[in-house]
N, CA, C and O atoms as a GROMACS GRO file, in nm:
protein
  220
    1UNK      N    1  -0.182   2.219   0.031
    1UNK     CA    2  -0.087   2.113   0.008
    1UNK      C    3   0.041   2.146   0.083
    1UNK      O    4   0.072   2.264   0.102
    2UNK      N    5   0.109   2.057   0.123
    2UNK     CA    6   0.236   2.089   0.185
    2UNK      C    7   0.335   1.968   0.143
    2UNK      O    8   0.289   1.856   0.121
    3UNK      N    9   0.504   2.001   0.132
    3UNK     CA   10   0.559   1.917   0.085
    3UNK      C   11   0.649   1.842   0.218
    3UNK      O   12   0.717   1.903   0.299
    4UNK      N   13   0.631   1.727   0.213
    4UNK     CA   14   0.693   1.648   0.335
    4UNK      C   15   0.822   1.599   0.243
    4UNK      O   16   0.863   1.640   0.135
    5UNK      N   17   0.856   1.524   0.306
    5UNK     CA   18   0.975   1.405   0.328
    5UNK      C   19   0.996   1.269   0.352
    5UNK      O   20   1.069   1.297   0.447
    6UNK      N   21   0.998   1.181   0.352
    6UNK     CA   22   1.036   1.063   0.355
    6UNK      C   23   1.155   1.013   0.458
    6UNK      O   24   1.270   1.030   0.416
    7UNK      N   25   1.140   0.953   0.589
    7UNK     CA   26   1.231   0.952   0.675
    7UNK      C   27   1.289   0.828   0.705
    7UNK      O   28   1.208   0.750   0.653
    8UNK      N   29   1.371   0.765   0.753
    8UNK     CA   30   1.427   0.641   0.788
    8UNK      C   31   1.358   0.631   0.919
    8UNK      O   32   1.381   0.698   1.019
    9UNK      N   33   1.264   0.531   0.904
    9UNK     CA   34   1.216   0.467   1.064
    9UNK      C   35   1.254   0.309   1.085
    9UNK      O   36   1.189   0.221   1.028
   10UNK      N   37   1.369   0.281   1.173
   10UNK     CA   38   1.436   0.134   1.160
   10UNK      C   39   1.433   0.114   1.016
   10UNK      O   40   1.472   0.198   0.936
   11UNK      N   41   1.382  -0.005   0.985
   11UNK     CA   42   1.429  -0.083   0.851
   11UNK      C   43   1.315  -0.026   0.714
   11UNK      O   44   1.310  -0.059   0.596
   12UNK      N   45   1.233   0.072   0.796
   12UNK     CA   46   1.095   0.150   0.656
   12UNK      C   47   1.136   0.303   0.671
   12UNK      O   48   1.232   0.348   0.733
   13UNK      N   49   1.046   0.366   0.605
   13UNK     CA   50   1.028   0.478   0.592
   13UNK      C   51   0.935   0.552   0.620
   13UNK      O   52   0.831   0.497   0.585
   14UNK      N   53   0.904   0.708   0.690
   14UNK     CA   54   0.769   0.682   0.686
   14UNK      C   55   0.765   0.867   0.690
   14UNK      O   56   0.847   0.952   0.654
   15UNK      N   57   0.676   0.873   0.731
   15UNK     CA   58   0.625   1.023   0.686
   15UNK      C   59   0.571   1.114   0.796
   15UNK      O   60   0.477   1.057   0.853
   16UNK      N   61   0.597   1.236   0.847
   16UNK     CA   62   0.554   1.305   0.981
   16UNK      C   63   0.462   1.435   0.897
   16UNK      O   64   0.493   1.504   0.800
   17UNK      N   65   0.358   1.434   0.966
   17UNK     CA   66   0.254   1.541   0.922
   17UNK      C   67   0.286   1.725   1.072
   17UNK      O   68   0.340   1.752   1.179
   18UNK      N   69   0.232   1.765   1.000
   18UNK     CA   70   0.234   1.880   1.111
   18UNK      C   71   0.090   1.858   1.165
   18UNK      O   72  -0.001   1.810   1.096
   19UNK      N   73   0.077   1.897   1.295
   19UNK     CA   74  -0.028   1.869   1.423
   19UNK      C   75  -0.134   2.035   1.318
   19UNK      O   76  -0.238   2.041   1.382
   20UNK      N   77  -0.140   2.117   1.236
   20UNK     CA   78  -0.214   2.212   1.173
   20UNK      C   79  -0.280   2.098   1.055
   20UNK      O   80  -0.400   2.100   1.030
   21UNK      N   81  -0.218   2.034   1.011
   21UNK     CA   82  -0.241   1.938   0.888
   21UNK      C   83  -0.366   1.821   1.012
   21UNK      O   84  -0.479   1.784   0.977
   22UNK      N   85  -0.324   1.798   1.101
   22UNK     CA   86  -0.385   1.663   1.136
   22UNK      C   87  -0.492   1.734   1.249
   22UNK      O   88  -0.543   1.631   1.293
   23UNK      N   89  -0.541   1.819   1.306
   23UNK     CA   90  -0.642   1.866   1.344
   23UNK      C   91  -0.740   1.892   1.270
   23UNK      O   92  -0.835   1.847   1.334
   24UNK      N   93  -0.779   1.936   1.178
   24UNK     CA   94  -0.854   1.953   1.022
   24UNK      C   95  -0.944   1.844   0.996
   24UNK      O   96  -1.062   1.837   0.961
   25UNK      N   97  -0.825   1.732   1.034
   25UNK     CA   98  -0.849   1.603   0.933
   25UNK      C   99  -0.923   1.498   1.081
   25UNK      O  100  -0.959   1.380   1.080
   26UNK      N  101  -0.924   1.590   1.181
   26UNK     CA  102  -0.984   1.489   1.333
   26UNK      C  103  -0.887   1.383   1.358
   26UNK      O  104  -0.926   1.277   1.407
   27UNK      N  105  -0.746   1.404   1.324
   27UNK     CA  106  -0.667   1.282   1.330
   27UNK      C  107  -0.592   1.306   1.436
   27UNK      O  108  -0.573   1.423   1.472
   28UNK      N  109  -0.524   1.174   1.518
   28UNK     CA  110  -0.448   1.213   1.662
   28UNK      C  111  -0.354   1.085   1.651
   28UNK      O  112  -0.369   1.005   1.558
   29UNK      N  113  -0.232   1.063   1.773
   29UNK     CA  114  -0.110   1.008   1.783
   29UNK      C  115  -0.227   0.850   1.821
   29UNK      O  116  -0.302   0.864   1.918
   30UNK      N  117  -0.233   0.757   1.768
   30UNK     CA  118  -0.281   0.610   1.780
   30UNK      C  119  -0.382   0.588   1.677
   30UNK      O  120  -0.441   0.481   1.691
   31UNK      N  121  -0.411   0.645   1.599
   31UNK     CA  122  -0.558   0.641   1.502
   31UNK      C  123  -0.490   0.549   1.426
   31UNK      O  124  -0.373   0.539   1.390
   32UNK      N  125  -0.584   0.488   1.410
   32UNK     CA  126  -0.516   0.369   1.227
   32UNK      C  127  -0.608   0.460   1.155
   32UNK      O  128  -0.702   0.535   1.179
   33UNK      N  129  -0.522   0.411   1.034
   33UNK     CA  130  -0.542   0.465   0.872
   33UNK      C  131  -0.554   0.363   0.814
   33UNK      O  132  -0.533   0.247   0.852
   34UNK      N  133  -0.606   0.425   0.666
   34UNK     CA  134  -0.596   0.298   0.588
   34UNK      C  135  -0.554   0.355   0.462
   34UNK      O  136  -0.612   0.456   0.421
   35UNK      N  137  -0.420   0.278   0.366
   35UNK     CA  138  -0.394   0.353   0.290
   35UNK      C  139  -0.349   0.265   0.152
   35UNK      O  140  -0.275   0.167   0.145
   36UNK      N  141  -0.398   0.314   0.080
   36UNK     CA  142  -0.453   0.333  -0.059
   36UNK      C  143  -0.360   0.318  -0.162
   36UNK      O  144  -0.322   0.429  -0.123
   37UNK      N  145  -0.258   0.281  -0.292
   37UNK     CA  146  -0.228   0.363  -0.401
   37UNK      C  147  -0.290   0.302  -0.507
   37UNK      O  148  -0.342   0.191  -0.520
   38UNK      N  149  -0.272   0.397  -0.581
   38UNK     CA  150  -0.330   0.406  -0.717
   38UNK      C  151  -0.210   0.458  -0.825
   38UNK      O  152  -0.191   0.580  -0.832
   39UNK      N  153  -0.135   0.376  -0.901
   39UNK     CA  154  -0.012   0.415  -0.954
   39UNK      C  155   0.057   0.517  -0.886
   39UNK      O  156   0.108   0.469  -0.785
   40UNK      N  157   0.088   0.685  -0.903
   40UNK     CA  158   0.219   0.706  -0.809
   40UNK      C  159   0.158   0.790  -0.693
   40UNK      O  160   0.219   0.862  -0.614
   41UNK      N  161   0.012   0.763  -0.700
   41UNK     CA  162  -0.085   0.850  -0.592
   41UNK      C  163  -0.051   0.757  -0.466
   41UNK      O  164  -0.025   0.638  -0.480
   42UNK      N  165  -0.053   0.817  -0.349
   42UNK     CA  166  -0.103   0.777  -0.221
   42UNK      C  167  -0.209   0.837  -0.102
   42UNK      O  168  -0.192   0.946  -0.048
   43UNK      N  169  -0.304   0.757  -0.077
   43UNK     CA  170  -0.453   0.802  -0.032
   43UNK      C  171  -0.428   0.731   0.098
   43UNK      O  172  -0.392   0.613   0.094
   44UNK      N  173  -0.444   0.799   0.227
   44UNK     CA  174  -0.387   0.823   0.303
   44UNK      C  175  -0.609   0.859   0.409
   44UNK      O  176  -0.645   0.974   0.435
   45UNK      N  177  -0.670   0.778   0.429
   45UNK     CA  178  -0.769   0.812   0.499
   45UNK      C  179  -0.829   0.761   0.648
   45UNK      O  180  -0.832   0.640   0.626
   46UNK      N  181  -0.881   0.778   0.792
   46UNK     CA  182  -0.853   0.739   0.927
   46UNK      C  183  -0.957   0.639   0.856
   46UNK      O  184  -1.040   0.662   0.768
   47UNK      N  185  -0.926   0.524   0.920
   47UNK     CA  186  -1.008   0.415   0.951
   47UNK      C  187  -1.132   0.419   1.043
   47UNK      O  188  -1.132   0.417   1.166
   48UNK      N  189  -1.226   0.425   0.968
   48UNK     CA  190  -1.322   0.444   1.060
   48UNK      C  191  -1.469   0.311   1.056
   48UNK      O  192  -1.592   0.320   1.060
   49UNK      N  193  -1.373   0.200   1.048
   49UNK     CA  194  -1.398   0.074   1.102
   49UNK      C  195  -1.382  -0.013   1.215
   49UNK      O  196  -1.434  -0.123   1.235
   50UNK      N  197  -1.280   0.074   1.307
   50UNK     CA  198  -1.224   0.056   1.402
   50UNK      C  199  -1.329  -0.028   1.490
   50UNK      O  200  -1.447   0.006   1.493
   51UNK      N  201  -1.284  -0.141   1.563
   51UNK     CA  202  -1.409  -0.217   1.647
   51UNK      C  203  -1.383  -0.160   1.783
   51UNK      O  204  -1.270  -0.139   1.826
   52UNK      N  205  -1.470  -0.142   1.836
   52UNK     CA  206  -1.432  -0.059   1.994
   52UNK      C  207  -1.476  -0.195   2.125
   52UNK      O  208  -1.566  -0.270   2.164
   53UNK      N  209  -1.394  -0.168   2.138
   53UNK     CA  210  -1.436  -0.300   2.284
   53UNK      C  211  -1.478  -0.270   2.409
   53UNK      O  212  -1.431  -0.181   2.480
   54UNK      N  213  -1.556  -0.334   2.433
   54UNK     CA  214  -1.698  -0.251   2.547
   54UNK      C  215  -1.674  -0.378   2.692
   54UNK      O  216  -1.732  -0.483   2.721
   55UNK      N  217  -1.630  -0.349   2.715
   55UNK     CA  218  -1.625  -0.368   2.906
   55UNK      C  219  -1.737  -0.346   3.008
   55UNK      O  220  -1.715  -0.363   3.128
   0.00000   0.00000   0.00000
């Protein structure tokens, strides 16, 4: 577990992971997520619905 922060991005907020946290998880800079709560939980998992477009 690691404890983050909560940052001002323009008019939201949002959250920066460390690149040790997001290699693990097969995650990289453009991936969508899809994310989750459940009262004060937040579930945070890559989208792997993604439609790929074939040329």
């Amino acid at each position: 577990m690691a404890i983050r922060k909560l940052i001002k991005v323009g008019n939201s907020l949002g959250i920066t992971f460390p690149v040790e946290m997001l290699k693990p998880a097969n995650l990289a800079f453009g991936d969508e997520l899809e994310v989750e709560y459940k009262g004060e939980e937040i579930i945070i998992r890559k989208n792997k619905n993604v439609n790929c477009l074939k040329v």
